[in-house]
C-alpha positions as a printed Julia matrix, in Angstrom:
498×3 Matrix{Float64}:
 46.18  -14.04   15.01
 46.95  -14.56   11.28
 49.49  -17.08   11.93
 46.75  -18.82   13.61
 44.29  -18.62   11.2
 46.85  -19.74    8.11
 48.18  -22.47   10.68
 45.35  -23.99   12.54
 43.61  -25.43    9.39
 46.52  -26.55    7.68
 47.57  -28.47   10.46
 44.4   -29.66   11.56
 44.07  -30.78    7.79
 46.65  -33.4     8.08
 45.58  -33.84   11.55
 42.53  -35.08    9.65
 44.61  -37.34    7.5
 45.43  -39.53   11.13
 41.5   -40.62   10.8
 42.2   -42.76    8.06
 39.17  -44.44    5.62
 38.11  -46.7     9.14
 36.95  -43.56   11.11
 34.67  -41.33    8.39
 32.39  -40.25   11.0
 35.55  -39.08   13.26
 37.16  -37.19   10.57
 33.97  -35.12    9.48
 33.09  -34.18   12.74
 36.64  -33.43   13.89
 37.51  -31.24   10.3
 34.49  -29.0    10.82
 35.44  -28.13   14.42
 38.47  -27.08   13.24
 36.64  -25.32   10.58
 34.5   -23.81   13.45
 37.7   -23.22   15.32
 39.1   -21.15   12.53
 35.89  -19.04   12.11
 35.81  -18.19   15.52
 39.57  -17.52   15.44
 38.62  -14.99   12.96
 35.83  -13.06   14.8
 38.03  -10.89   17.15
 39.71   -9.54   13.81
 36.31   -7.73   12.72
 35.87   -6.96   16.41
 39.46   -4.66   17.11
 39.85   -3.58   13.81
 40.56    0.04   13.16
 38.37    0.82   10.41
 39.73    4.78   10.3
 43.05    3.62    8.68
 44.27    2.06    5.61
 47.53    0.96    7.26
 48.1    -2.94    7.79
 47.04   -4.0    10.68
 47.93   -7.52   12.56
 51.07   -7.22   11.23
 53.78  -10.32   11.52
 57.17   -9.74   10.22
 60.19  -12.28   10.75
 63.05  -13.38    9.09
 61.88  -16.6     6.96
 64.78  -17.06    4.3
 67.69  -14.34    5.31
 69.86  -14.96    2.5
 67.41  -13.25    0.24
 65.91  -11.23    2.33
 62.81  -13.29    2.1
 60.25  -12.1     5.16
 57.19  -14.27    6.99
 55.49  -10.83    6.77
 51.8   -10.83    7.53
 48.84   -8.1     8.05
 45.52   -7.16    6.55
 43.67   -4.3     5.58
 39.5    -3.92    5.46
 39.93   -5.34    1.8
 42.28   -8.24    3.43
 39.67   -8.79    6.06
 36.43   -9.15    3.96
 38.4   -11.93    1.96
 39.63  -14.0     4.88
 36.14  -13.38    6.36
 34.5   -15.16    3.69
 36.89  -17.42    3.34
 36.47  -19.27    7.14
 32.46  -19.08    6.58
 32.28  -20.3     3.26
 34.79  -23.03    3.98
 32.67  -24.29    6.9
 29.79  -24.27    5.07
 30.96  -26.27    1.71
 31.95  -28.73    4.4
 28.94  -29.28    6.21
 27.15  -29.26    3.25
 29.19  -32.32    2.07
 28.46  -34.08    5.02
 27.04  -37.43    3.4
 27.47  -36.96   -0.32
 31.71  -38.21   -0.19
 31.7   -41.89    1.33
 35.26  -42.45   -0.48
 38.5   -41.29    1.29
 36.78  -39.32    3.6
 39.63  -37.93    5.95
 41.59  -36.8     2.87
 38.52  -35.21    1.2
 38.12  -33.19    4.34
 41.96  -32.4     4.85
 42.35  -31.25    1.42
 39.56  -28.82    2.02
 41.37  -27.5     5.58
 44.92  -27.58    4.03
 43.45  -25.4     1.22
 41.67  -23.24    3.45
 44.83  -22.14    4.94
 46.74  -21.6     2.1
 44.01  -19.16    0.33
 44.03  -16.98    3.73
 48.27  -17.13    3.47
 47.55  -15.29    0.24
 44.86  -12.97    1.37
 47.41  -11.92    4.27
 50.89  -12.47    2.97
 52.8    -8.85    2.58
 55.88  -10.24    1.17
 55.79  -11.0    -2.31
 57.73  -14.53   -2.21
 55.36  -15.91    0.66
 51.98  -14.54   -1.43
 53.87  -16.69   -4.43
 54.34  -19.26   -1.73
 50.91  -19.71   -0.8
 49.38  -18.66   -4.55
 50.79  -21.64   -5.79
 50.23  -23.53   -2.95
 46.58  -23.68   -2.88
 46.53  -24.98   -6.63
 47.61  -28.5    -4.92
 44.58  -29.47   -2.63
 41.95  -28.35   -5.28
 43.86  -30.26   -8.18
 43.52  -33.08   -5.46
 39.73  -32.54   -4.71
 38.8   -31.91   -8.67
 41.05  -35.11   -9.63
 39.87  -37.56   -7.13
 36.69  -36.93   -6.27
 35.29  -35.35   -9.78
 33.22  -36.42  -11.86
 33.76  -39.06  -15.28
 36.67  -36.45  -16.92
 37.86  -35.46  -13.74
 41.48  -36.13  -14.4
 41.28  -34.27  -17.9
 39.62  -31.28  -16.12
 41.84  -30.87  -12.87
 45.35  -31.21  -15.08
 43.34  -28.45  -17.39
 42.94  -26.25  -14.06
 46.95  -26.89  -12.77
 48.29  -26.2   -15.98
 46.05  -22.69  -16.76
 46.6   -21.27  -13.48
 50.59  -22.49  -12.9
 51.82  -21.49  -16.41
 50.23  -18.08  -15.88
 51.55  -17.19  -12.12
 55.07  -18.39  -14.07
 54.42  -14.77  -15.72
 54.43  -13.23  -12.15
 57.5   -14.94  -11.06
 59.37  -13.63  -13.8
 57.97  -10.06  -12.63
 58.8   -10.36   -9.04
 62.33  -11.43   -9.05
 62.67   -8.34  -11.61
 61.14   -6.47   -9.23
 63.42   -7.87   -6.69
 66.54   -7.64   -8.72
 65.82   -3.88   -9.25
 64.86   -2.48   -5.72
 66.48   -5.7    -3.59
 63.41   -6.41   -1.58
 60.57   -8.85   -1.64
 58.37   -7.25    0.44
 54.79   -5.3    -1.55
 55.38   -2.17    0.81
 59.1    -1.47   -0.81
 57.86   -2.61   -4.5
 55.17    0.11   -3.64
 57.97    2.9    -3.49
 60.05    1.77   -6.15
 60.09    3.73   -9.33
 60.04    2.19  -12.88
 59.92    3.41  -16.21
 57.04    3.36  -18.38
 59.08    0.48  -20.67
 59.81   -1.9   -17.29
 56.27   -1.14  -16.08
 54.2    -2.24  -19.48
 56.42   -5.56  -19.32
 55.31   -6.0   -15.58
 52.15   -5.24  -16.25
 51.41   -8.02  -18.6
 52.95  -10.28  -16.36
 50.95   -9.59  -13.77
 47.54   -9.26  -15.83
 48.77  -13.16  -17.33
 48.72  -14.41  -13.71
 45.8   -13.05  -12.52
 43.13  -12.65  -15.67
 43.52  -16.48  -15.61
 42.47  -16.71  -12.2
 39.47  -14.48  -12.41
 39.19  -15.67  -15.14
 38.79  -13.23  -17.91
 37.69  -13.61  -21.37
 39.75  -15.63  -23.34
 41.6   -17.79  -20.72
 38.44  -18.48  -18.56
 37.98  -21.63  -20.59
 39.18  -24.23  -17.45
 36.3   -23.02  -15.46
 33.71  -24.64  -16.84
 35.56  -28.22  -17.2
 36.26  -27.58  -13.62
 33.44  -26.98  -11.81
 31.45  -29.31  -13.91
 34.18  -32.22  -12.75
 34.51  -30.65   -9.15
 32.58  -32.25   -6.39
 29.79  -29.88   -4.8
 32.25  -28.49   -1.94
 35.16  -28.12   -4.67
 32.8   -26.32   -6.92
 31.5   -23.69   -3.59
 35.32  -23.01   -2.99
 35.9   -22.4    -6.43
 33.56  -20.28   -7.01
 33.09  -18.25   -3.97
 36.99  -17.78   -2.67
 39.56  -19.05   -5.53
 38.05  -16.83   -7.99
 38.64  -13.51   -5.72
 42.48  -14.37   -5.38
 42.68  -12.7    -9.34
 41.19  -10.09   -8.35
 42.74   -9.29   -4.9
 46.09   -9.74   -7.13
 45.09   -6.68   -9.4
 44.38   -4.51   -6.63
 47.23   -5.76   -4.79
 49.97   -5.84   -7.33
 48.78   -3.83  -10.4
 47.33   -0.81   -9.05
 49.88   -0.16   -7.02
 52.95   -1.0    -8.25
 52.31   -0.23  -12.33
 49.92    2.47  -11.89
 50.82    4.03  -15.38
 50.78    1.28  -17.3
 47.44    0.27  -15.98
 46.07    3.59  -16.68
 47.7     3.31  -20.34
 46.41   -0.42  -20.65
 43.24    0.17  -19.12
 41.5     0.27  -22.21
 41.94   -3.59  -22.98
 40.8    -5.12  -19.35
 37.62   -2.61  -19.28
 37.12   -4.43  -23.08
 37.96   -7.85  -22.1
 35.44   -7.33  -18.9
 32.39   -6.0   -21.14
 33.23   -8.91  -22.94
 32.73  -11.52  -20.41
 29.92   -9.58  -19.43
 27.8    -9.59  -22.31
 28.93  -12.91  -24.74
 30.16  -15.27  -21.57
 26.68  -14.24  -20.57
 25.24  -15.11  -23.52
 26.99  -18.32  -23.41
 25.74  -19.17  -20.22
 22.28  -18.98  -22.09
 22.98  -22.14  -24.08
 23.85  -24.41  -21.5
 21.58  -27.57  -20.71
 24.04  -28.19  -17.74
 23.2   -26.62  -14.78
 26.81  -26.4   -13.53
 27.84  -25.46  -16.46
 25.62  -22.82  -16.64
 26.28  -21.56  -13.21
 29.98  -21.51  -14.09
 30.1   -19.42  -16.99
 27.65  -16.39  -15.22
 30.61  -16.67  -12.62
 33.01  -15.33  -15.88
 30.33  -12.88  -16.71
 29.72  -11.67  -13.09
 33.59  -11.42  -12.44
 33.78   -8.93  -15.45
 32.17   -6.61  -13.41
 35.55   -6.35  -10.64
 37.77   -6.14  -13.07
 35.57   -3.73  -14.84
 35.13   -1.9   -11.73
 38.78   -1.62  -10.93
 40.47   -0.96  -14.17
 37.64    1.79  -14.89
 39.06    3.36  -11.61
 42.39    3.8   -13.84
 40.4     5.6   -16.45
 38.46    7.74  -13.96
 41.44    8.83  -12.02
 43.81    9.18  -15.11
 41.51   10.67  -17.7
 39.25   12.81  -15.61
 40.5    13.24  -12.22
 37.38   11.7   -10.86
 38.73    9.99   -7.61
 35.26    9.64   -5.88
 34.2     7.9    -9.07
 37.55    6.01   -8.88
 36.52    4.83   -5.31
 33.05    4.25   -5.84
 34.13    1.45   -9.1
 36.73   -0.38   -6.75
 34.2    -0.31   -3.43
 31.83   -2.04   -6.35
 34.36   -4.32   -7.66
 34.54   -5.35   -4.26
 31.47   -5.38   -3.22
 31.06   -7.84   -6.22
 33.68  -10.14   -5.32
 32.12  -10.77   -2.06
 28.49  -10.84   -2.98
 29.67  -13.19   -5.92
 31.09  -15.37   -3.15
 27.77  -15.74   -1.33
 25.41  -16.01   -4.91
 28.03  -18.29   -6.32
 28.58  -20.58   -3.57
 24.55  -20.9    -2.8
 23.7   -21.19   -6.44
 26.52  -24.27   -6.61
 25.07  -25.86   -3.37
 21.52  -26.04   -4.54
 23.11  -28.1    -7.93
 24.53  -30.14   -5.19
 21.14  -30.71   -2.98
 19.19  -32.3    -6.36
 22.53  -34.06   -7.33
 22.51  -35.85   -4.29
 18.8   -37.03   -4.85
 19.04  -37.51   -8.89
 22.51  -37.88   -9.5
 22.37  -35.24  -12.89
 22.53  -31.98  -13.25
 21.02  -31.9   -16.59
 18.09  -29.29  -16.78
 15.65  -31.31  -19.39
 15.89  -33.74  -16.51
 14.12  -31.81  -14.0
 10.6   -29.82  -13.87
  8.42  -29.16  -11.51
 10.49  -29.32   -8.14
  9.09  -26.71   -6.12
  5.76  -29.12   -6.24
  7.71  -31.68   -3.99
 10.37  -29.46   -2.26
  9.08  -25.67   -1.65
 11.52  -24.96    0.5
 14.58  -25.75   -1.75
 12.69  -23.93   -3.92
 11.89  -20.52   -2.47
 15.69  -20.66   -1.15
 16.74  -21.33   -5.11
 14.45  -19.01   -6.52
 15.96  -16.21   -4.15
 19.48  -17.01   -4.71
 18.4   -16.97   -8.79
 17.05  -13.5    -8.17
 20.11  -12.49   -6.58
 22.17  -13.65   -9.75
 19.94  -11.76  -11.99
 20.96   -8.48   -9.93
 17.53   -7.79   -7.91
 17.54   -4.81   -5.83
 17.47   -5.82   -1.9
 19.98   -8.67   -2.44
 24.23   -8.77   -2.24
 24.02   -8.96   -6.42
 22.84   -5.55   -6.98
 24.71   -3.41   -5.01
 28.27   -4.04   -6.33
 26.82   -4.58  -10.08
 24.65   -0.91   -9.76
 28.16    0.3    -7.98
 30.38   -0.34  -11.0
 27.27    0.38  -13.49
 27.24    4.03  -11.6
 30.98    4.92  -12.09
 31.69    3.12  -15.34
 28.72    5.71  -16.37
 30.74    8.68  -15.53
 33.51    7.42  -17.83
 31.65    7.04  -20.72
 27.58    6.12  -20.84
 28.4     3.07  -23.69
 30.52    1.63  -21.5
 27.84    2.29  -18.81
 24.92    0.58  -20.92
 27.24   -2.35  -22.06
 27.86   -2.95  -18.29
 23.92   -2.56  -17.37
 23.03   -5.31  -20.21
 24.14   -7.65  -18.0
 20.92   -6.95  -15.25
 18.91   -8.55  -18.7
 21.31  -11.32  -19.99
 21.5   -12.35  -16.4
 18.11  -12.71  -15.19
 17.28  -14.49  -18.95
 19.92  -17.09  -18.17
 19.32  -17.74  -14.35
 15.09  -17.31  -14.57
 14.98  -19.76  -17.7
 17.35  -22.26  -15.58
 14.4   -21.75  -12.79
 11.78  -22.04  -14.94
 13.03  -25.65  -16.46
 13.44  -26.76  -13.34
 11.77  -25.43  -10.3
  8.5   -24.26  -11.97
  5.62  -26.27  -14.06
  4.57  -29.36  -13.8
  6.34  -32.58  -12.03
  9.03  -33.38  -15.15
  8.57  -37.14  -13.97
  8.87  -40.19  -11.75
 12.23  -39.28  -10.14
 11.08  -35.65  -10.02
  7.84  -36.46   -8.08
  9.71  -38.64   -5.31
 12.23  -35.76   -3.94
 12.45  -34.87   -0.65
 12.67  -31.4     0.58
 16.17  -30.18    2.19
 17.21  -31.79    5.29
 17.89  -29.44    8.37
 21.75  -29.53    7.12
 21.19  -28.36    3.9
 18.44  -25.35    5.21
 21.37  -24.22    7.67
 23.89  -24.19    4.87
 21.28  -22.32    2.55
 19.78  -20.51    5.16
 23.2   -18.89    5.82
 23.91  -17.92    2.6
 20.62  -16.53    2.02
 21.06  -14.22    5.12
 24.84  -13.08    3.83
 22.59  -12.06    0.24
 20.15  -10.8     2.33
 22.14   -8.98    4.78
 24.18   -7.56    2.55
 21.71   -6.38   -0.47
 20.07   -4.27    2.21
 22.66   -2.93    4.85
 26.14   -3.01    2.45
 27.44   -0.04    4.86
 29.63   -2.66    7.24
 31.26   -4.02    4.55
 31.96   -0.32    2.34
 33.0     0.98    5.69
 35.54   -2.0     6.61
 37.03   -1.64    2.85
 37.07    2.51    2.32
 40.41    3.44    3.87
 41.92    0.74    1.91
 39.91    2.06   -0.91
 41.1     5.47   -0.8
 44.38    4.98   -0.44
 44.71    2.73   -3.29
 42.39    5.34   -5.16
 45.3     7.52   -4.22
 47.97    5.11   -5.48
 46.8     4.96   -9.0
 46.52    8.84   -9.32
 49.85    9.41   -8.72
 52.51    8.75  -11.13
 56.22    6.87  -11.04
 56.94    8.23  -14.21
C-alpha cells in the first residue's frame, strides 16, 4: 500500500508530462484523478489500522543498495498516518483549486505538484534513514520548480532563496547520519534507535539534526525564506507549503531527535522552547505589520509552528526535569494536533488569498474593503478560517494551541503565559487583516464588481472548513490514531543512553 501511494503519483506526474502545452484540459482532468486515485488509495490505511499499538505497521523492507546495507524500508505509525492523510487531501484540493488560474505549461504545473506529492509521503513513510534523505531532498526539486516558474515578479530570487536554506541545512543531517552509520553500521531509524552514544557524540548530532529541521519548520532565525516564498509561490505552491512541507521539520524532530539524542535534547531543550516563544510572540508581532496579505499569512505560519516545536521540546523538560510523562504526552499529542490543524487553517487561509487574486490580481490589503458586501459567501468561509487562526474554541486552531498552552503550564506558568499571548497577537493580526478587507464599506470600483466563489472554490473551502470544523469539535480520532505512537516516544525520551 505505501509503495503505491509514494509510486502512483510520481508516476502519474510524468504521466502528466505526455499531455504536453496542446492538451491543458487533458492534463488537469487526468492529474486530479490520479490525485483522487491516491486519496482513495489511502482510505483503507485509516480503515485496518491497529490503533492499540505503536509498532510500524504496513511495513516494506527490501534490499535497495546491498553494498551499504541501504534498505527500501517502509511503514507508518498513527503519527505517520495523520501526515500522509493530509497530505493526499490537501494535495487534491490545491489542485482543484488551481483549476483555471495556471494557463502556462499546464501539464508540468500539474506533474510537479503529483511528483512532489509522492516524494513528501516517501518521507512521511521511509524507515531507513538514507531513503527519508532520499526523498527529503527530493521534494525540494518540484517546489523549487513550481516557486521558480510559475511565481510571481522575484520568483527566481525567492525559489533559489528556498533550495539553498533548506539543502545547506539537511547537509547538517547528512553529516549526522553517515556518523550514525559509521558507528552502529546500519541505516535503518529502528537500529539508530538502539544505539548508544555519549553525551559528547549526541550534542554534535543534535545540532545537526536541529540545523536540518528548524529550517524547515522554520524556526526563529532561519525562517526568513518563508515569506519570499510563499509571497512568489503560486496559490497551489503556497497551500503545499504551508499545509504539508512545513510538518516534514517537525515530523524530523520527533522522528530523529527524540529518539535517537534523547539527552541532549533534554540538556538543549532550553534553547528550542526559547527559540519557539520567540516565533510565537515577535514573528507574531511581525505578522502585524504586514500590508501583504501573503505575507502576512506566512509569517503567523512561523508563529503558529512555534507552538510544535514548543510542544515537543517542552515534553523533554517535562519528562527530564519532573517526571511528568502524561504532561510529556499531552505537549507532543498538541504539537501534533497543531501540525495538522495548521495544515487545514494554513492551506484555507492561503486559498482564500488565491480566490481575490484571481479576480484582482493583488494581494495588497489597502486594496481591498468591503468584500463581504459583494461576496458573503467567501466571506463567512474567510471570516471562519480567520477565527480559526486566532485560536477560537470549536475550531482545529484551539485544540492543539490550548494542548501545548496546558502542559507548557505545568513546566513553568511564564513559559505557559508567553505561549497563551499568542491567542491575543493572533486574533489582532488575522481580525485586523479581516477587518481591511472583508468588513466596511466597498474599498472601490474593482471591489464592488467581484463575484462570489464559484462551486469549485466553495468545494475546496467547504472542505477545509469541515476538516477545522471537524476537528475543533471531535479531536478524539485523530489523539486516538497518534497516542500509541505518542507514548512510546514519551517513553523514548525518558530513558537515557547515557
Amino acid at each position: 500500500m505505501l509503495s503505491l501511494l509514494i509510486w502512483l503519483p510520481i508516476l502519474g506526474g510524468f504521466a502528466t508530462l505526455a499531455f504536453g502545452n496542446e492538451r491543458a484540459s487533458a492534463a488537469r482532468w487526468f492529474a486530479t484523478a490520479v490525485a483522487l486515485v491516491t486519496m482513495a488509495v489511502n482510505i483503507p490505511m485509516f480503515t485496518a489500522f491497529d490503533m492499540t499499538t505503536p509498532a510500524m505497521q504496513f511495513v516494506e523492507n527490501k534490499a535497495w543498495i546491498p553494498a551499504y546495507d541501504i534498505r527500501y524500508h517502509l511503514g507508518v505509525d498513527g503519527i505517520s498516518a495523520a501526515l500522509i492523510g493530509l497530505t493526499t487531501l490537501t494535495t487534491l484540493l490545491a489542485m482543484v483549486g488551481a483549476w483555471t488560474s495556471i494557463d502556462k505549461r499546464v501539464s508540468q504545473y500539474y506533474a510537479a505538484f503529483l511528483i512532489l506529492e509522492g516524494l513528501m509521503i516517501g518521507v512521511f513513510s521511509a524507515l531507513d534513514s538514507m531513503l527519508f534523505y532520499v526523498f527529503f531532498e527530493g521534494m525540494l526539486i518540484p517546489m523549487f520548480i513550481i516557486i521558480g516558474v510559475w511565481g510571481g515578479p522575484r520568483r527566481v530570487y525567492a525559489s533559489i532563496k528556498f533550495f539553498l536554506y533548506t539543502f545547506l541545512g539537511s547537509l547538517f543531517m547528512l553529516l549526522g547520519l553517515i556518523y550514525l552509520y559509521l558507528k552502529g553500521g546500519s541505516w535503518q531509524l529502528s537500529d539508530m534507535y538502539s544505539l548508544s552514544l555519549t553525551a559528547t557524540e549526541q550534542m554534535w548530532l543534535f545540532f545537526g539534526f536541529l540545523i536540518a529541521f528548524a529550517v524547515k519548520v522554520p524556526m526563529f532565525p532561519v525562517h526568513t525564506w518563508l515569506p519570499d516564498a510563499h509571497v512568489e509561490a503560486p496559490t497551489a505552491g503556497s497551500v503545499i507549503l504551508a499545509a504539508i512541507m512545513l510538518k516534514i521539520g517537525g515530523y524530523g524532530f520527533i522522528r530523529f531527535v527524540l529518539p535517537i539524542v534523547p539527552d541532549a535534547g533534554a540538556e538543549w531543550a532550553w534553547l528550542v522552547i526559547a527559540l519557539s516563544l520567540i516565533a510565537v510572540v515577535y514573528v507574531g508581532l511581525v505578522a502585524l505589520a504586514q500590508d501583504d496579505m501573503k505575507k502576512l499569512i506566512a509569517y503567523s505560519s512561523v508563529s503558529h509552528m512555534g507552538f510544535v516545536t514548543l510542544g515537543i521540546f517542552i515534553a523533554f523538560a517535562l519528562v527530564r526535569e519532573a517526571g511528568n510523562t502524561e504532561g510529556a504526552r499531552l505537549g507532543l499529542q498538541g504539537a501534533m494536533v497543531q501540525m495538522i490543524s495548521h495544515g487545514f487553517v494554513s492551506g484555507a487561509m492561503f486559498s482564500c488569498v488565491g480566490v481575490l487574486y484571481d479576480r484582482m490580481h493583488t494581494r495588497m490589503i489597502k486594496d481591498y474593503g468591503g468584500v463581504a458586501n459583494v461576496m458573503p459567501w467567501f466571506a463567512a468561509f474567510i471570516v471562519l478560517f480567520a477565527m480559526a487562526n486566532s485560536g477560537l474554541p470549536g475550531t482545529s486552531g484551539f485544540v492543539g494551541e490550548f494542548m501545548v498552552i496546558l502542559a507548557s503550564f505545568q513546566q513553568h506558568p511564564l513559559i505557559g503565559f508567553v505561549a497563551a499571548t499568542t491567542l491575543i497577537i493572533g486574533a489582532a493580526y488575522t481580525l485586523w487583516l479581516v477587518k481591511r478587507t472583508i468588513w466596511g464599506e466597498v474599498g472601490n470600483a474593482h471591489v464592488a464588481e467581484l463575484e462570489d466563489v464559484n462551486a469549485r472554490e466553495a468545494f475546496v473551502l467547504g472542505v477545509f472548513a469541515a476538516g477545522v470544523l471537524i476537528l475543533g469539535l471531535w479531536p478524539k480520532p485523530l489523539t486516538d490514531l497518534m497516542e500509541p505512537a505518542i507514548a512510546n516516544l514519551a517513553t523514548q525520551i525518558a530513558s537515557s543512553k547515557l
